[in-house]
LOVODO-300364 format. One record per residue (C-alpha): x, y negated, z. Coordinates in steps of 0.1 Angstrom, whole numbers, plus 5000, padded with zeros to 4 digits. Each point is the difference from the previous one (the first is absolute). Layout:
! LOVODO-300364
XYZ;...
//
This chain:
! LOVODO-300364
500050005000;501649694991;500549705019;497449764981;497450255006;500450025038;500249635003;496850024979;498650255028;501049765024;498749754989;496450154995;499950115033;500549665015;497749784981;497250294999;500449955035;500149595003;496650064976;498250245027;501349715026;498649714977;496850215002;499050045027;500549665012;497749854974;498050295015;500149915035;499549624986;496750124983;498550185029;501149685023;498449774982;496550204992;499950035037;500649615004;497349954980;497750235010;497449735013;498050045030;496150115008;498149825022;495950155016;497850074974;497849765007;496049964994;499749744972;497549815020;502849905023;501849814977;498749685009;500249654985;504149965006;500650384996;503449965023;501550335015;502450065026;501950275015;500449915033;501150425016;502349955023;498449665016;499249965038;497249684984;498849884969;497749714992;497549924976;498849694990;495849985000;498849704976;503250044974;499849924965;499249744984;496549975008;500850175034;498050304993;502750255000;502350215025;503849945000;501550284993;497150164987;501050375008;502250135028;501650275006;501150065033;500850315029;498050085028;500849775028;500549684980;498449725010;497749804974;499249645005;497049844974;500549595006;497449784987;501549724978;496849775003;499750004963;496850194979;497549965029;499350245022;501850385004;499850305016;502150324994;497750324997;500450334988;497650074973;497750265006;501450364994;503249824991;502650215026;501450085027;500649645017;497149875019;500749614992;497249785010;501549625013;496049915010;498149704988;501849804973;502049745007;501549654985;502449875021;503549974997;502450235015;497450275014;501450344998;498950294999;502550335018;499750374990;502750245009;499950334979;500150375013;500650314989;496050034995;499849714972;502350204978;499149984969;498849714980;497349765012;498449754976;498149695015;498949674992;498549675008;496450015009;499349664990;502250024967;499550374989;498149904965;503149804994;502650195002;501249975036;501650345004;502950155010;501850345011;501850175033;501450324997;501450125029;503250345001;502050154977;497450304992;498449804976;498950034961;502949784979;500349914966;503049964978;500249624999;503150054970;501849705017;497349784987;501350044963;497450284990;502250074968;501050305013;503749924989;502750115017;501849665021;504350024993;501849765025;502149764984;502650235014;499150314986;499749884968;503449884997;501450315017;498350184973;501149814972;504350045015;499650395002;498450054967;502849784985;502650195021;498250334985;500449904965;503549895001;501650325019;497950154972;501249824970;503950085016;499550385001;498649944960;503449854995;502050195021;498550364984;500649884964;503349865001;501650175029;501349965034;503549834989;501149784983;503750044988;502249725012;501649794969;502950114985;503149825006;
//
């Protein structure tokens, strides 16, 4: 076996290897950056709690969360407009003064969450407390007594054994997010790929020496 030809071995064995390496970076790169952009799901909520600002927030992991009674701009909404909280938290509804006069209910046959803050009320800065258990889990849809015709609605749901949706990220393409990142890692290994390709192309059809000039 001559000389050239084991150089040629050599040499095939060392970029077939940087190749596989190249891989499965790009790879790993991928799978990265599909999980980055996986998106997020949130309670599948009843439509009807959607509400006249349609505001969400994922407030697990809270002690307290507010929500304004009177937002909007007509004040006839809830701010956020669905919640999503653990058992334990506690909720505080404060009247902005604005829309007239509120009360926080649960519609009927609308879950788990007994919500009823009594006779509506217009003044400024009332509030309304409700701290959740382990018996409200689920989701609970209620409403504005006054406002109900209008749209005043909104959401609670209450654990983590609850009915999500795949939100997408809010994109709802369905395309798969690459960090700026990524994408550029991607783009140096595939170069890197073709070059220690394009050598062992050389390197096979011309050989592994070249023969130093004669004096």
């Amino acid at each position: 076996m001559s000389t050239d030809d084991v150089s040629r071995r050599t040499f095939m064995r060392t970029a077939g290897g940087t190749a596989a390496a190249v891989g499965g970076a790009t790879a790993a790169t991928g799978t990265a950056a599909g999980q980055e952009g996986g998106g997020s799901v949130e309670p599948d909520w009843p439509s009807a709690t959607n509400g006249n600002v349609g505001s969400y927030q994922d407030a697990r992991g809270q002690d307290s969360v507010t929500i304004s009674v009177g937002a909007g701009d007509q004040g006839l909404a809830f701010d956020p407009t669905q919640v999503w909280v653990d058992p334990g938290t506690t909720i505080t509804w404060e009247w902005t003064g604005a829309g007239g006069a509120h009360n926080v209910q649960t519609v009927e046959g609308g879950g788990p969450a007994s919500l009823d803050s009594g006779d509506p009320v217009g003044e400024e800065g009332y509030t309304y407390e409700y701290e959740t258990s382990e018996e409200d889990a689920g989701i609970t849809h209620y409403h504005c007594v006054p406002h109900t015709a209008v749209g005043m609605h909104g959401g609670l749901a209450v654990g983590e054994d609850v009915p999500t949706v795949d939100t997408g990220g809010g994109g709802g393409s369905g395309a798969v997010f690459v960090p700026d990142g990524a994408r550029a890692l991607t783009i140096a290994t595939f170069i890197a790929m073709v070059s220690t390709l394009g050598l062992a192309f050389v390197f096979m059809k011309y050989g592994g020496t070249i023969a130093p000039d004669e004096a």
